[in-house]
N, C-alpha and C positions, 0 to 999 in steps of 0.2 A: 728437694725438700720432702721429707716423709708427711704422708696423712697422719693426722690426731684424730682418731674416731671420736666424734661430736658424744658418742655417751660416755668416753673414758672422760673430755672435758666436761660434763655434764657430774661425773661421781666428783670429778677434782674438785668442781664450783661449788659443791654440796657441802663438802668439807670444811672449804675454802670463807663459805660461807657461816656452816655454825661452829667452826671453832674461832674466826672473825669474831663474829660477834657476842662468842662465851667469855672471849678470852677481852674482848674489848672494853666489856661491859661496865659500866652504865657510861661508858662516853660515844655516846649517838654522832660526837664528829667523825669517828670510826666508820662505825658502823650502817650508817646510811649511803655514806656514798659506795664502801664495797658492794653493798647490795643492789647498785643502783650500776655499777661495774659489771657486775655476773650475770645480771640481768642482761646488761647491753650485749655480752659475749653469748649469752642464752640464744638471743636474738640474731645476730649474725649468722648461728649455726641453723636458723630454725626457719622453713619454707613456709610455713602457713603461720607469718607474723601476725595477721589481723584475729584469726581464731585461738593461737595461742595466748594472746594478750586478753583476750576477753575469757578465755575460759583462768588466767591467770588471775587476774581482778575478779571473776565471782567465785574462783575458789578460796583466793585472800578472805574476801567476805565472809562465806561459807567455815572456813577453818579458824576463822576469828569468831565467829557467832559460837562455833562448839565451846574454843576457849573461855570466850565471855559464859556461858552457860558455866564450864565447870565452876568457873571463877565463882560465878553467883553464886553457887551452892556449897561452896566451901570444900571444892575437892583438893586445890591447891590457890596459892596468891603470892603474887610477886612480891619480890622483897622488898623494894622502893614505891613511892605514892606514882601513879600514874593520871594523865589526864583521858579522861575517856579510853584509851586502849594503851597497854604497854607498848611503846617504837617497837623496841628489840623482837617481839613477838613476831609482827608486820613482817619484820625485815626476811625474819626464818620462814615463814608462810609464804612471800615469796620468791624465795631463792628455792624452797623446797618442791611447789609443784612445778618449778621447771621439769623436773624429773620424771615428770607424767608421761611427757612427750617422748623421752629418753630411756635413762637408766630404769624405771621402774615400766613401762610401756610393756614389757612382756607379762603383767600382772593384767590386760584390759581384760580378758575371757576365763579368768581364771576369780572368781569369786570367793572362793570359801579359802583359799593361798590369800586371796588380797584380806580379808578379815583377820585371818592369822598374823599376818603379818602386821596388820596396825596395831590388833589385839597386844603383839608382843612390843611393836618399835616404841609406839606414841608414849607409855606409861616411863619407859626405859630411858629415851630421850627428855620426859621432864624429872626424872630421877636424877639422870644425871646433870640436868640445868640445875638440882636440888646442889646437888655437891659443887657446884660451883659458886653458889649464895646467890643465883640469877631470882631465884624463885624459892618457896615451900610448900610440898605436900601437906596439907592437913589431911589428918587421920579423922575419917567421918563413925567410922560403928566403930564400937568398942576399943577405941582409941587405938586400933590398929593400920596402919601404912598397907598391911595389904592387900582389904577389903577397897582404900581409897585406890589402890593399884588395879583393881579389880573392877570396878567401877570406869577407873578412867580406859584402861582395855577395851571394856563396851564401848566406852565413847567414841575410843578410837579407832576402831576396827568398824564401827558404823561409819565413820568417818570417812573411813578408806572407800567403804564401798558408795557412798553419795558422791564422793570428790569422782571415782571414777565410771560414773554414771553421768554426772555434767560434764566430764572429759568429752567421754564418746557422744555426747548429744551435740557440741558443740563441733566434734571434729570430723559430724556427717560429711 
């Protein structure tokens, strides 16, 4: 039997994951247990289960607190009414920092790459939840999308660099 290198299954589950849950949406019977699935397969592949679950849970935290922020401010908002946080949101926050450990783990020492990189992914990725009716951008200055794009870039690329700053604190 051939090896499966843990980060090629690690970009699969990623996938696996937000296009799951793009494509499932708004049916949470879907969508919770894949996540709940990718998770467990995260976990089999992954040595330091007790450190990864904890830094997985305050980063859920952590990248839902950004979300709620945008939200409050009116950078973007889900299409459907939610009770205190969107599921589908959850689910992508954690299926996405498994990745920390894995497929994006070559970003830990590389700071102003990890900024970039959120700067360009985080705004791209809820564009594209935009074109799927998951969510909508509201345009905050001059009723343009790309000042709101601009904006959520900061967001995100701050994002990147906090999320992997509690990575490595957790994964002394």
């Amino acid at each position: 039997m051939k090896f499966i290198s843990p980060n090629l299954i690690n970009i699969l589950s990623l996938q696996v994951g937000w296009w799951g849950t793009t494509l499932s949406y708004p049916n949470q019977y879907f969508f919770i247990p894949l996540t709940a699935i990718l998770l467990l397969i995260h976990f089999i592949y992954n040595n330091f289960r007790t450190k990864e679950l904890t830094f997985i849970i305050i980063g859920c935290f952590v990248g839902c607190l950004f979300d709620y922020i945008a939200m409050s401010i009116g950078l973007w908002s889900p299409k459907d009414p939610y009770v205190l946080f969107p599921v589908w949101l959850i689910c992508y926050w954690l299926v996405f920092l498994t990745s920390f450990s894995l497929s994006l783990n070559w970003l830990l020492n590389k700071p102003l790459i990890t900024f970039v990189l959120g700067f360009l992914a985080g705004p791209l990725t809820y564009y594209a939840g935009e074109k799927f009716s998951i969510l909508h951008f509201n345009a905050l200055i001059d009723e343009s999308t790309f000042y709101s794009f601009l904006i959520y870039g900061l967001i995100w690329g701050t994002n990147y660099l906090i999320l992997f700053k509690i990575y490595k604190a957790i994964k002394k």
